[in-house]
PyMOL Python script that loads the backbone (N, CA, C, O; Angstrom):
from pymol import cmd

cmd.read_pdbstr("""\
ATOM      1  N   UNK A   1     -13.297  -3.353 -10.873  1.00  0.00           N
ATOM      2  CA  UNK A   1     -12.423  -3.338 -12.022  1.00  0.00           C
ATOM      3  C   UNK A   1     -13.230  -3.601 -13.297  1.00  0.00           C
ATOM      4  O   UNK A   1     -13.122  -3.007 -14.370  1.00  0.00           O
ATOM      5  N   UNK A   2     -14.209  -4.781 -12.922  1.00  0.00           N
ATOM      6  CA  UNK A   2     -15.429  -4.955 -14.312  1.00  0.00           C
ATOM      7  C   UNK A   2     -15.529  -3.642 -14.920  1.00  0.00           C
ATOM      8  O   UNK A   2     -15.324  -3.517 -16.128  1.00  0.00           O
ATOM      9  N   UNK A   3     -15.968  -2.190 -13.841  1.00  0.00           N
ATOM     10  CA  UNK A   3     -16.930  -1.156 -14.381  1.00  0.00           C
ATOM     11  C   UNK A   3     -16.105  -0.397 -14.817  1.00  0.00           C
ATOM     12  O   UNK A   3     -16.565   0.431 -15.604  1.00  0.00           O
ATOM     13  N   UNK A   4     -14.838  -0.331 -14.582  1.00  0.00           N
ATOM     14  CA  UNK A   4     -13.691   0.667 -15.014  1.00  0.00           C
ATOM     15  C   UNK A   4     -13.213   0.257 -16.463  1.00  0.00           C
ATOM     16  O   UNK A   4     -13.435   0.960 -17.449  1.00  0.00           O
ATOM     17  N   UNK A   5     -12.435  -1.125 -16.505  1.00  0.00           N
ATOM     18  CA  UNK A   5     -11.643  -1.057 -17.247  1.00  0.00           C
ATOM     19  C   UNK A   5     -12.523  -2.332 -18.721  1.00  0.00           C
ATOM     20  O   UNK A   5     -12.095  -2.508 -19.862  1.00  0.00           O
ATOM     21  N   UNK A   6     -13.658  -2.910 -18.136  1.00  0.00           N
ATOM     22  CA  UNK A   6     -14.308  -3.464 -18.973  1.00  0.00           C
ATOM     23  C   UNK A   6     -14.489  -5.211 -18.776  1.00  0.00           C
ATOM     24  O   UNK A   6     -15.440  -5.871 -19.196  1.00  0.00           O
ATOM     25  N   UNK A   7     -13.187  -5.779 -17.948  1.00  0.00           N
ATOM     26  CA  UNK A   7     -13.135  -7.068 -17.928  1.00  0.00           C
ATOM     27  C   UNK A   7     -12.061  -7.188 -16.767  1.00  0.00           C
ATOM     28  O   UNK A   7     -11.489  -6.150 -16.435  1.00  0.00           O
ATOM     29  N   UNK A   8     -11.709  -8.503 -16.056  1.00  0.00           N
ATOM     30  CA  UNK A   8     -11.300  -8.763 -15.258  1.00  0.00           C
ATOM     31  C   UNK A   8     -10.265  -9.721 -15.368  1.00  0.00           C
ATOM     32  O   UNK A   8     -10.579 -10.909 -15.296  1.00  0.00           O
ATOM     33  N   UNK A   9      -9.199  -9.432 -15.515  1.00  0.00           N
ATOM     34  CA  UNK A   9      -7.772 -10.629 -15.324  1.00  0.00           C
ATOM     35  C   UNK A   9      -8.028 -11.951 -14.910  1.00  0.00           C
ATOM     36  O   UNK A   9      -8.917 -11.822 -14.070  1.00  0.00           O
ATOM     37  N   UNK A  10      -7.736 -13.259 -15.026  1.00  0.00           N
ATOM     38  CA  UNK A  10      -8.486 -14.195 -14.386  1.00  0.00           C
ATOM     39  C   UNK A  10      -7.638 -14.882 -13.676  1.00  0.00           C
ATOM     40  O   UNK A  10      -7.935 -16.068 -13.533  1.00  0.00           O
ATOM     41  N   UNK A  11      -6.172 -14.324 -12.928  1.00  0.00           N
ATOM     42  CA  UNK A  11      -5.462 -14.558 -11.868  1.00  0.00           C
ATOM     43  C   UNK A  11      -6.395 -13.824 -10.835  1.00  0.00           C
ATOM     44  O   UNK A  11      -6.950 -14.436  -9.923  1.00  0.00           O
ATOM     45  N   UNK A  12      -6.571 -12.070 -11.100  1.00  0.00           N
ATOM     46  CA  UNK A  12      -7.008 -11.364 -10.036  1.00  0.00           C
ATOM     47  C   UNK A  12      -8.176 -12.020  -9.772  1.00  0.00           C
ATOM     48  O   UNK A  12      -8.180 -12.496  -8.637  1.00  0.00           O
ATOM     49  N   UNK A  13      -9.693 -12.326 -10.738  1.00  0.00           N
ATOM     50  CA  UNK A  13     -10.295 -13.368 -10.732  1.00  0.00           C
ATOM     51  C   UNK A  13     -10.747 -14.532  -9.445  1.00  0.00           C
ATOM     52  O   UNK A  13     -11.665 -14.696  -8.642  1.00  0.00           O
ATOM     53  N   UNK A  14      -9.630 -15.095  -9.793  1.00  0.00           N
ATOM     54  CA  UNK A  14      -9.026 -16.276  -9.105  1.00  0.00           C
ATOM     55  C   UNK A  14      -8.967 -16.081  -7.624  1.00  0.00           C
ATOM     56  O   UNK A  14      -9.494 -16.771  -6.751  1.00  0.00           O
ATOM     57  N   UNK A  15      -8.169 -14.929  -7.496  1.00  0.00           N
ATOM     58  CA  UNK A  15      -7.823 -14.070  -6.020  1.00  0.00           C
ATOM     59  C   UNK A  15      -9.217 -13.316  -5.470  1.00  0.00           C
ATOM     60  O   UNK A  15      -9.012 -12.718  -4.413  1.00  0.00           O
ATOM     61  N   UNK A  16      -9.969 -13.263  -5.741  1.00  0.00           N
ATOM     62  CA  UNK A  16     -10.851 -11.982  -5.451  1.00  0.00           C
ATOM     63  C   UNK A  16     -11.636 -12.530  -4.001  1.00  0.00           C
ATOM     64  O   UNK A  16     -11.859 -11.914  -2.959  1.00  0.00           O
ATOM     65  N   UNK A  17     -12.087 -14.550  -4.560  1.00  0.00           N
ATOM     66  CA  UNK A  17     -12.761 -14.866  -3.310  1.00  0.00           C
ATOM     67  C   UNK A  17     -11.752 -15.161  -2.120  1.00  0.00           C
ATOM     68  O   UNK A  17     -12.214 -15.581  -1.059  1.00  0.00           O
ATOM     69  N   UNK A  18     -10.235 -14.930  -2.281  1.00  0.00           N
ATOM     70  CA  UNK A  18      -9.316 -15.114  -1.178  1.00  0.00           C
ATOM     71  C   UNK A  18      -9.731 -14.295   0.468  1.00  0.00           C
ATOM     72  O   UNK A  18      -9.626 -14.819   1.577  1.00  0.00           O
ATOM     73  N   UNK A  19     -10.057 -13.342   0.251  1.00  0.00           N
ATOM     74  CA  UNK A  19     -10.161 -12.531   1.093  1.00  0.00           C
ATOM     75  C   UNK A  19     -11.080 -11.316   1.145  1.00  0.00           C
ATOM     76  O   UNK A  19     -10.921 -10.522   0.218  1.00  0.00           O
ATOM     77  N   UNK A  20     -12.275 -10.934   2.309  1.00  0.00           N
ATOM     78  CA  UNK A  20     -12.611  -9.809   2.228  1.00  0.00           C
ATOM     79  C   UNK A  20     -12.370  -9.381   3.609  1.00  0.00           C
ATOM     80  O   UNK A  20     -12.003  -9.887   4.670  1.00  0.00           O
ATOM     81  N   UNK A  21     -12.896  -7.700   2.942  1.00  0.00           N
ATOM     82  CA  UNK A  21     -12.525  -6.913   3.851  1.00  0.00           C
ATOM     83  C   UNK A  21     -13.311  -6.942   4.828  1.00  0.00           C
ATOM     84  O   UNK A  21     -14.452  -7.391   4.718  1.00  0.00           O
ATOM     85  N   UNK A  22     -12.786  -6.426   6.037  1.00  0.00           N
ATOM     86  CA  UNK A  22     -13.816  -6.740   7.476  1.00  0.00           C
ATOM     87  C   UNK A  22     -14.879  -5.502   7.642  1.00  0.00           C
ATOM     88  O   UNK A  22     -16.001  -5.475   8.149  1.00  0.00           O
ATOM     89  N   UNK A  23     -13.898  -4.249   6.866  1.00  0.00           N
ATOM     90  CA  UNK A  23     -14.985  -3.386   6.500  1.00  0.00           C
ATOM     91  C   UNK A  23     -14.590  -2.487   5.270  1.00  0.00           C
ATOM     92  O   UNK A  23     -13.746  -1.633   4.998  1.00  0.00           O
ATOM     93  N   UNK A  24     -15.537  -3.064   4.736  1.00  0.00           N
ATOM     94  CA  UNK A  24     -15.421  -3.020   3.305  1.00  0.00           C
ATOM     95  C   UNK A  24     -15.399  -1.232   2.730  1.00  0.00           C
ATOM     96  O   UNK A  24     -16.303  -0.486   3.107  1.00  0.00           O
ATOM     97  N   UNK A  25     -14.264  -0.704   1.795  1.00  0.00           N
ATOM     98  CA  UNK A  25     -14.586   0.829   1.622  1.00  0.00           C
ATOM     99  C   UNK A  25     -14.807   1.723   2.996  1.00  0.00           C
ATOM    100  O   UNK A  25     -15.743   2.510   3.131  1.00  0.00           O
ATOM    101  N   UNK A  26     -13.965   1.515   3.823  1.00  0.00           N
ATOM    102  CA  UNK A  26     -13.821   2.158   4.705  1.00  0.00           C
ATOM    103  C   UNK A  26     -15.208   2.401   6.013  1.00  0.00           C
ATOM    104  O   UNK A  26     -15.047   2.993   7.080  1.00  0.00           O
ATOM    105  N   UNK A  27     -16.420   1.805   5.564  1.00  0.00           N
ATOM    106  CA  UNK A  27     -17.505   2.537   6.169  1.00  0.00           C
ATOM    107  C   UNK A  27     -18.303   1.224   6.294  1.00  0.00           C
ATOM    108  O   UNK A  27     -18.129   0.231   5.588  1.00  0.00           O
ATOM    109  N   UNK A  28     -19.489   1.397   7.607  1.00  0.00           N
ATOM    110  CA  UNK A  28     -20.308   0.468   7.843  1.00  0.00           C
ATOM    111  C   UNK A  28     -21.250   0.362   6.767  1.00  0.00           C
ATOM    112  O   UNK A  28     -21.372   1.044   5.749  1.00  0.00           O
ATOM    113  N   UNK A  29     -22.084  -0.927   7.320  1.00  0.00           N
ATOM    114  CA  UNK A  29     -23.323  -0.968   6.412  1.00  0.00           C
ATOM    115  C   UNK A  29     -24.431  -0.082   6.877  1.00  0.00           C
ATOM    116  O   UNK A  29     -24.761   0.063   8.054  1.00  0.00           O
ATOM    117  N   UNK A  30     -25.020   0.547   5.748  1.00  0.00           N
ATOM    118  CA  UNK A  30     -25.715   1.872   6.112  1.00  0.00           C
ATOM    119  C   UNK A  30     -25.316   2.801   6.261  1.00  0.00           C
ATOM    120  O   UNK A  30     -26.148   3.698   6.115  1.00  0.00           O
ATOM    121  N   UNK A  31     -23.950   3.245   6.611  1.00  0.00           N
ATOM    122  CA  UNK A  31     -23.297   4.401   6.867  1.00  0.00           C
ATOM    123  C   UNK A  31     -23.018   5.354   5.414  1.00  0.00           C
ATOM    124  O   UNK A  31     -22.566   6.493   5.532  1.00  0.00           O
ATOM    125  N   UNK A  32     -23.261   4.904   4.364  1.00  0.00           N
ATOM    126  CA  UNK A  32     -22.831   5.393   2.955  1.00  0.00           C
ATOM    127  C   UNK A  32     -23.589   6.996   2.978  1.00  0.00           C
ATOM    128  O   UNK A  32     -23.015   8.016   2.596  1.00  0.00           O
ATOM    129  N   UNK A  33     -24.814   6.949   3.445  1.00  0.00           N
ATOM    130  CA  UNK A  33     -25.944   7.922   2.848  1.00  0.00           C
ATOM    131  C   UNK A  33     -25.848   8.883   4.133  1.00  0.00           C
ATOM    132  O   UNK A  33     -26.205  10.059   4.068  1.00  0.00           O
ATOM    133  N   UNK A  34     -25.403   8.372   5.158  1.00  0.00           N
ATOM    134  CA  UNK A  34     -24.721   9.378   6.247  1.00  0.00           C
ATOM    135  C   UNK A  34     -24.065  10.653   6.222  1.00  0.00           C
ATOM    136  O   UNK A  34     -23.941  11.486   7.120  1.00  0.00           O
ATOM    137  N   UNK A  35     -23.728  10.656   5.218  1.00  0.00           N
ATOM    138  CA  UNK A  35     -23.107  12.180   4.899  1.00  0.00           C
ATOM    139  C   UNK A  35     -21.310  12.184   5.370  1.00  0.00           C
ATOM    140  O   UNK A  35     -20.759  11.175   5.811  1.00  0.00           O
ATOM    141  N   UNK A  36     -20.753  13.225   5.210  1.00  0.00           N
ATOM    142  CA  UNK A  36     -19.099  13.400   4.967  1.00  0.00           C
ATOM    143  C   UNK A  36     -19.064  13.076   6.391  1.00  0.00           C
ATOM    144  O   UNK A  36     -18.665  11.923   6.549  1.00  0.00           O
ATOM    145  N   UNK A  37     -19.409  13.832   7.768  1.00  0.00           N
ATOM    146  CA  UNK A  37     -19.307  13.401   8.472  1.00  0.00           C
ATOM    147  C   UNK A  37     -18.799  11.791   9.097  1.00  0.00           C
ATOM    148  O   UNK A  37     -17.682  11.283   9.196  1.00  0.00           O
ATOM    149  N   UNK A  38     -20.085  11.325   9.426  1.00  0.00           N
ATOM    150  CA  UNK A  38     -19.872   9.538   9.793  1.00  0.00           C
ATOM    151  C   UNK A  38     -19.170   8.996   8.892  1.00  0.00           C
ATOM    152  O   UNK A  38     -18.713   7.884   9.154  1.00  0.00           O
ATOM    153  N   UNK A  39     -18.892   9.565   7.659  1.00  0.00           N
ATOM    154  CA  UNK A  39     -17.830   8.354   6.829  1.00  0.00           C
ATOM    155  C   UNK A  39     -16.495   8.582   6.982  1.00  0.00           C
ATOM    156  O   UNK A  39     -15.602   7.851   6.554  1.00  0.00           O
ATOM    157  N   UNK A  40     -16.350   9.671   7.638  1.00  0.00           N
ATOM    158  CA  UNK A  40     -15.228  10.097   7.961  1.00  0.00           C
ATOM    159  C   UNK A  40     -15.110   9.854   9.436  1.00  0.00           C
ATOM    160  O   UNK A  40     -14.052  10.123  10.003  1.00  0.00           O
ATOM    161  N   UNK A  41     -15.768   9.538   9.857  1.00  0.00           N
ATOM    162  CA  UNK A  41     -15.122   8.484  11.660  1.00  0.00           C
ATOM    163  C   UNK A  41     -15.243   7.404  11.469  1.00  0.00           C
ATOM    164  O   UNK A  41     -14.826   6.674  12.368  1.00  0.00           O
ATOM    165  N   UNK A  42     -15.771   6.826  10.413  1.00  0.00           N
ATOM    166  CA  UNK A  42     -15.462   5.489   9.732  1.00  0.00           C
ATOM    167  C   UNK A  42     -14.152   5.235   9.543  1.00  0.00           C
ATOM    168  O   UNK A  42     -13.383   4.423  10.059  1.00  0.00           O
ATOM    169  N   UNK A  43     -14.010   6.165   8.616  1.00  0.00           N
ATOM    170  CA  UNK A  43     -12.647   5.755   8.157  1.00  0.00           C
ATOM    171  C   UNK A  43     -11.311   5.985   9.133  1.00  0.00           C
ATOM    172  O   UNK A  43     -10.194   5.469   9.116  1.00  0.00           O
ATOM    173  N   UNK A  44     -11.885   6.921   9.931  1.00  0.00           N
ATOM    174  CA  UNK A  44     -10.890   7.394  10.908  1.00  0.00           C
ATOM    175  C   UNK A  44     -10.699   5.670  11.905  1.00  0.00           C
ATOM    176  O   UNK A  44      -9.667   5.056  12.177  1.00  0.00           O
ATOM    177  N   UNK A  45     -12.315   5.299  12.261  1.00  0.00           N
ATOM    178  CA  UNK A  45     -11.869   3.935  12.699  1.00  0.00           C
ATOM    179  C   UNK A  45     -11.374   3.029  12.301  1.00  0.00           C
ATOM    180  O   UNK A  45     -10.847   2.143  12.974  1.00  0.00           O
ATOM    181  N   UNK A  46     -11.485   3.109  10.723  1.00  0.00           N
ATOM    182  CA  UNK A  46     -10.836   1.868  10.381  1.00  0.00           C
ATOM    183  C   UNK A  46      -9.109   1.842  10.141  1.00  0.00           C
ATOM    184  O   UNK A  46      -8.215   1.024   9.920  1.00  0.00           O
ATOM    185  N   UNK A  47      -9.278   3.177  10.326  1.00  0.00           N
ATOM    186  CA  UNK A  47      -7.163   3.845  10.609  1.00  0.00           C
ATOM    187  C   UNK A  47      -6.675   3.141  11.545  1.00  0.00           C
ATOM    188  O   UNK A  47      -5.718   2.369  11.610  1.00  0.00           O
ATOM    189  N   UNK A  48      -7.533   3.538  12.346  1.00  0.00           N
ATOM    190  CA  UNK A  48      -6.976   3.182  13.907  1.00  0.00           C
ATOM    191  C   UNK A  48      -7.247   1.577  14.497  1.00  0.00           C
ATOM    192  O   UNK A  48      -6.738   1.379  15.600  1.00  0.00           O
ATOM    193  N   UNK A  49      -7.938   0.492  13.932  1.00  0.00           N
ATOM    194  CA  UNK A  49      -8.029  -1.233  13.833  1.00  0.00           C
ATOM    195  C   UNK A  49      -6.940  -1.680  13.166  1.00  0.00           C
ATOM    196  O   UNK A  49      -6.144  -2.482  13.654  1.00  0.00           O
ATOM    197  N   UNK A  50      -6.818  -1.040  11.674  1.00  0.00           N
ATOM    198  CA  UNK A  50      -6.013  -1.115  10.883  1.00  0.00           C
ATOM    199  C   UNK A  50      -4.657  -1.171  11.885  1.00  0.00           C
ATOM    200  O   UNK A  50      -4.066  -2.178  12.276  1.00  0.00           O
ATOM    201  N   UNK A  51      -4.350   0.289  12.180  1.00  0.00           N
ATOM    202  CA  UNK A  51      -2.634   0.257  12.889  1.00  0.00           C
ATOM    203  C   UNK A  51      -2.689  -0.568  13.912  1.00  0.00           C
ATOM    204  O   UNK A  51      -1.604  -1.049  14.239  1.00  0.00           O
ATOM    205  N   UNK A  52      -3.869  -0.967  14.686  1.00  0.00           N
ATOM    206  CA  UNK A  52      -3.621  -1.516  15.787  1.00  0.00           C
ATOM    207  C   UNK A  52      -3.314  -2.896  16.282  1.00  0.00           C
ATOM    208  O   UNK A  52      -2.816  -3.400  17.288  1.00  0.00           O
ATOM    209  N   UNK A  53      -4.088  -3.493  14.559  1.00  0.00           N
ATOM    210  CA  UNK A  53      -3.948  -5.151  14.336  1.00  0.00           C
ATOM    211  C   UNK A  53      -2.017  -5.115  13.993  1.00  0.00           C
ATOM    212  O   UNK A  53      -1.141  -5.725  14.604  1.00  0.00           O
ATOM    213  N   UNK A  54      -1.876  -4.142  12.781  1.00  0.00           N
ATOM    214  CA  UNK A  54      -0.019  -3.672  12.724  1.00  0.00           C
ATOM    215  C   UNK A  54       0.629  -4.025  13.749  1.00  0.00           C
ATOM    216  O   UNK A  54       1.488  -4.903  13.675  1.00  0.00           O
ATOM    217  N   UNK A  55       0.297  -3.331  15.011  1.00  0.00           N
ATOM    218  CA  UNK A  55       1.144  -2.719  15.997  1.00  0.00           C
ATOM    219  C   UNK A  55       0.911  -4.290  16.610  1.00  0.00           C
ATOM    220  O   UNK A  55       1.901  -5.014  16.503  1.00  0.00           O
ATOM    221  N   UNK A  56      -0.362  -4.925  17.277  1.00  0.00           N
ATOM    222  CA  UNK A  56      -0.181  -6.184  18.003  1.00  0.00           C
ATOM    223  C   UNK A  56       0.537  -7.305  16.904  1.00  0.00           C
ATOM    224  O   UNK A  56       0.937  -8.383  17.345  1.00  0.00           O
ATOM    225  N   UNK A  57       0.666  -6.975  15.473  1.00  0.00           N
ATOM    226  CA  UNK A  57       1.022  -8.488  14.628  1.00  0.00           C
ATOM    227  C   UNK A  57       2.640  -8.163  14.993  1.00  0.00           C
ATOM    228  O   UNK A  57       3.216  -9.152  15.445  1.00  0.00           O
ATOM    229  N   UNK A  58       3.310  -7.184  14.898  1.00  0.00           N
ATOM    230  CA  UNK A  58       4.459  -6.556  14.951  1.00  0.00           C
ATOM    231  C   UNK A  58       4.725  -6.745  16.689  1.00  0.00           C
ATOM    232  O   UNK A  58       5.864  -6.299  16.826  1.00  0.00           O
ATOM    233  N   UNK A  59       4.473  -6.969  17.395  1.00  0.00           N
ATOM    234  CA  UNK A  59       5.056  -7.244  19.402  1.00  0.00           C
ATOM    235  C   UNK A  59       4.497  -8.475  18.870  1.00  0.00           C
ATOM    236  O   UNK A  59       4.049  -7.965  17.843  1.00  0.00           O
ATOM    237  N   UNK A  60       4.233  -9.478  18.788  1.00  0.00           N
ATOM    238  CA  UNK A  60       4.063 -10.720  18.436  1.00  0.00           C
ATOM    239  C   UNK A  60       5.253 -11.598  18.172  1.00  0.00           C
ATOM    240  O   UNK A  60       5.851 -12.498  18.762  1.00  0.00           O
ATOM    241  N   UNK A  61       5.362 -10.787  16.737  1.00  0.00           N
ATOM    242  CA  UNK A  61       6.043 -11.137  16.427  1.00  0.00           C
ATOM    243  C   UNK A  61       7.175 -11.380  17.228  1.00  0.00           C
ATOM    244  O   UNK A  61       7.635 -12.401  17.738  1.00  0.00           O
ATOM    245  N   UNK A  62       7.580  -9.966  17.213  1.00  0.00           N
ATOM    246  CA  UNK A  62       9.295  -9.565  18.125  1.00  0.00           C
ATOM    247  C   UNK A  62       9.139 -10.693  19.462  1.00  0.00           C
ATOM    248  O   UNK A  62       9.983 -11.586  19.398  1.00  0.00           O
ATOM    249  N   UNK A  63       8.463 -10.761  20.316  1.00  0.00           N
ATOM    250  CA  UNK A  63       8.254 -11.534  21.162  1.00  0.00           C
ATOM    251  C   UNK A  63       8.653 -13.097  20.775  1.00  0.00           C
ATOM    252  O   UNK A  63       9.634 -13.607  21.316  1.00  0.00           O
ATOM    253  N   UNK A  64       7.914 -13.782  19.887  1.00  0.00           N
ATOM    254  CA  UNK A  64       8.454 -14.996  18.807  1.00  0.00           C
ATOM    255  C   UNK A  64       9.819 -14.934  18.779  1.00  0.00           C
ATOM    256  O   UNK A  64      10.503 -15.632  19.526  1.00  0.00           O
ATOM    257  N   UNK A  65      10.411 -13.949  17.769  1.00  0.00           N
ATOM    258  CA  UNK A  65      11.442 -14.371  17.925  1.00  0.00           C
ATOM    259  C   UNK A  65      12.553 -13.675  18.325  1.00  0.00           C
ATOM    260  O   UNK A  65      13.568 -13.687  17.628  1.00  0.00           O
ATOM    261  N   UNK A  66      12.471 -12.849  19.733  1.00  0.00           N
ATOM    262  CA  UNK A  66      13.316 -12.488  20.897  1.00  0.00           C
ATOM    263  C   UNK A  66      13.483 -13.991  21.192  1.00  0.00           C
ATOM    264  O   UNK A  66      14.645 -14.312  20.943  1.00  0.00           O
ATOM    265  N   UNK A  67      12.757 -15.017  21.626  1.00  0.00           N
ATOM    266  CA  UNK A  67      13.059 -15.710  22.147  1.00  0.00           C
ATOM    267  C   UNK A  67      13.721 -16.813  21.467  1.00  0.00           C
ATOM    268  O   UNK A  67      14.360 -17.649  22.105  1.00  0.00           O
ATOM    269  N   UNK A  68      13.636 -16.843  20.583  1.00  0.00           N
ATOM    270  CA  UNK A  68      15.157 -17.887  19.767  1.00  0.00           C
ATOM    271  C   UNK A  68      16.333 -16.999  20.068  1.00  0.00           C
ATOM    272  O   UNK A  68      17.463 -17.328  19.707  1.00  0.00           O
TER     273      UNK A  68
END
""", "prot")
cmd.dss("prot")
cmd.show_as("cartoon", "prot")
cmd.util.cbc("prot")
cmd.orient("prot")
């Protein structure tokens, strides 16, 4: 956001060290210079972790609270 818009909000700021990504921009480390290819089964993997953490947080859940 620095390089885009010039400066940075200092809530978002604030938030930024909350959380990173497990893989950051879709692609491994080293994988950048890989070409369209590998960044694109990158990202395809990170589709498919992505829905899959979804799909187990979501039967978790329901499971939780089916049982109340």
């Amino acid at each position: 956001m620095q390089k885009l818009v010039g400066y940075v909000p200092k809530g978002l700021e604030k938030l930024a060290s909350l959380w990173k990504a497990p893989i950051p921009d879709y692609a491994f480390k080293g994988w950048e210079e890989k070409g369209l290819g590998s960044l694109s089964l990158a990202y395809i993997f990170s589709a498919i972790v992505g829905i899959g953490l979804v799909v187990l947080i979501v039967l978790l859940l329901g499971k939780v609270l089916a049982k109340k």
